[in-house]
C-alpha positions in Angstrom: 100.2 112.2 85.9 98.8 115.6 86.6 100.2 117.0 83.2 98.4 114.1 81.4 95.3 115.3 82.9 95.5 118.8 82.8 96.3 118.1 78.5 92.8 115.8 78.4 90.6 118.4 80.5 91.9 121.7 78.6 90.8 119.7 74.8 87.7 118.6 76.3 87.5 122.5 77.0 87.9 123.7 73.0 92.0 124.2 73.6 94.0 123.3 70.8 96.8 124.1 72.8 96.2 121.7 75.7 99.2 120.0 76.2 101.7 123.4 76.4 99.2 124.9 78.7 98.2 122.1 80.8 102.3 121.9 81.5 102.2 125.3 82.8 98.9 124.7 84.9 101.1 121.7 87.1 104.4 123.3 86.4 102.5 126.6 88.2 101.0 124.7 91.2 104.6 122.9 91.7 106.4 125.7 91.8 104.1 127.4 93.8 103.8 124.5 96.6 107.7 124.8 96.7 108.1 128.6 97.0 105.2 130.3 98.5 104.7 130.4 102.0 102.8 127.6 103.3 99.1 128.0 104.3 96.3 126.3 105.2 94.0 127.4 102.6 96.8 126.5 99.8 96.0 123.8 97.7 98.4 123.0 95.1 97.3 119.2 94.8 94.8 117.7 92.3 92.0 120.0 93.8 94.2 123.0 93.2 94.7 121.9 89.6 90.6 121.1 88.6 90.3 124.7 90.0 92.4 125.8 87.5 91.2 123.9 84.6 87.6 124.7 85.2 88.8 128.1 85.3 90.3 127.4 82.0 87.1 125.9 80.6 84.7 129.1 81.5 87.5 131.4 80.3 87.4 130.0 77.0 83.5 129.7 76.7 83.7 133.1 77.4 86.4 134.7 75.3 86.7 131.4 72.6 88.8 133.1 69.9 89.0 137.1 70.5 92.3 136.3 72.5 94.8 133.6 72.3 94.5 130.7 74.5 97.8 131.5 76.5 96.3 135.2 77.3 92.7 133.5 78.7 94.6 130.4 80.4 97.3 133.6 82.1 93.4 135.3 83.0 92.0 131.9 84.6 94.8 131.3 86.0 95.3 134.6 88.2 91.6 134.9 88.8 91.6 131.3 90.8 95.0 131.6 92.4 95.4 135.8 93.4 92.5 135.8 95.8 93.8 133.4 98.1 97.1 134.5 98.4 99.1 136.4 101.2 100.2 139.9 100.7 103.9 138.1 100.6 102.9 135.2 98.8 101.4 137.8 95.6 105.0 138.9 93.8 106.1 135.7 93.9 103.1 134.2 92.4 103.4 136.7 89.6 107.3 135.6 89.2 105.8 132.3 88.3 103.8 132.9 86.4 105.9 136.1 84.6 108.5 133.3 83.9 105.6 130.6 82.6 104.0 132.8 80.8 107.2 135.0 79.4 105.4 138.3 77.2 101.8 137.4 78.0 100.3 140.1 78.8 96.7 139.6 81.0 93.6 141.0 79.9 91.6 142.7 82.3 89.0 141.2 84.8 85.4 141.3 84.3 84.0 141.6 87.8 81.5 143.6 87.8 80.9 146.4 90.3 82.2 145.4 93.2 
């Protein structure tokens, strides 16, 4: 159970949270497997989702408290995913995630200069 998993990895991670989150993380891939286009370079399987969570993990070493753990796992989350994605793929994405992650709004990205 990829739920199951995702709960376990996020608390080994410092979530208290794990379990809502960890839904969203599979509930995100599934959703996206189904309704994005498919491409070769998608990977919405258990690979997909240890992306993610890893993802997760480094998001909330970084942050740890300053923002609430839905706002770093909503960061992670697009950080690992957006990238990869087709031009036409993108809105739709961010539907999923809009309706996961209803009034979250996403901090902004530390890259770097680019």
């Amino acid at each position: 159970n990829y739920a199951l998993i995702a709960e376990i990895r996020l608390y080994s991670f410092g979530y208290s949270d794990a379990k809502v989150i960890g839904t969203k993380a599979t509930q995100a891939l599934k959703l996206s497997s189904e309704q994005l286009s498919p491409q070769k370079h998608y990977d919405f399987g258990m690979r997909g989702l240890n992306a993610l969570l890893v993802a997760g993990g480094l998001g909330k070493r970084k942050y740890g408290d300053r923002f609430p753990e839905d706002v770093i796992a909503l960061r992670s989350f697009t950080d690992v995913n957006m990238p990869k994605f087709t031009s036409a793929d993108k809105p739709l994405f961010e539907g999923i995630i809009g309706d996961l992650f209803p009034g979250v709004e996403l901090i902004p990205g530390e890259y770097g200069q680019l």
